[in-house]
C-alpha positions in Angstrom: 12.0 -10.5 -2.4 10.0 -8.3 -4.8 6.5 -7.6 -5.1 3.9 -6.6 -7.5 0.8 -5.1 -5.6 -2.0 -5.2 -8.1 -4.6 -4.1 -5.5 -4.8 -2.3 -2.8 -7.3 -0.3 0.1 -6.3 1.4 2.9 -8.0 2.7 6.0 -8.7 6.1 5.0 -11.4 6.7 7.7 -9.2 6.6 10.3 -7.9 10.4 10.0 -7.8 13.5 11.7 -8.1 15.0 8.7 -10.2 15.0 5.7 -8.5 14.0 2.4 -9.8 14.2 -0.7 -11.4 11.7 -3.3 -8.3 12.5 -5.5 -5.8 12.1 -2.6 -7.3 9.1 -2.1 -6.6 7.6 -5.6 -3.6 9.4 -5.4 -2.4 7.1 -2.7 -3.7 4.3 -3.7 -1.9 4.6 -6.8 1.5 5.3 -6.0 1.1 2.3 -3.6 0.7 0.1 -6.3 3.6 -1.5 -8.6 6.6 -2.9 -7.4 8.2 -3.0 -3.3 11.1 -4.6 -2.3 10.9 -6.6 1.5 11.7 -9.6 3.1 8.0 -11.2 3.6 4.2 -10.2 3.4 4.6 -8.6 7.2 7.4 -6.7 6.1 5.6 -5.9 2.5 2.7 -3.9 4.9 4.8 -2.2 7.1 7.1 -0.7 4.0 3.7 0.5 2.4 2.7 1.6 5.9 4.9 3.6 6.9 6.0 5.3 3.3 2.2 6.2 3.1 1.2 6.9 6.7 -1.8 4.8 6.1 -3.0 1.8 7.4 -3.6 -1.3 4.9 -7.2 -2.8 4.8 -5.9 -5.0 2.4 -3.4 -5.5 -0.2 -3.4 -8.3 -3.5 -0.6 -8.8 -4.9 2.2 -11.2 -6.7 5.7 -12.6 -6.0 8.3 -11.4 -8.4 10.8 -14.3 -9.5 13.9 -13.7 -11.0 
């Protein structure tokens, strides 16, 4: 299946690090548009683990061919 994520936040607090406001939107930003994967679980865990971040949430929109 393919999705357009419109929206998204992650859980940026949770870090060892300290990023900056522009890696933030950075992130954010490449994590929105279009993803490929099987279901909403599977939508998460592609974002999750390309990024390294955890989702707080996540809007977005079935693609139907």
């Amino acid at each position: 299946m393919l999705f357009q994520v419109t929206e998204i936040e992650f859980d940026f607090s949770d870090s060892c690090c300290e990023l900056s406001e522009n890696d933030m939107i950075n992130i954010t930003d490449d994590s929105l548009g279009r993803w490929d994967a099987d279901d909403e679980e599977d939508l998460i865990e592609e974002i999750t683990c390309a990024t390294g971040w955890c989702i707080k949430s996540i809007d977005y929109k079935i693609i139907l061919n």
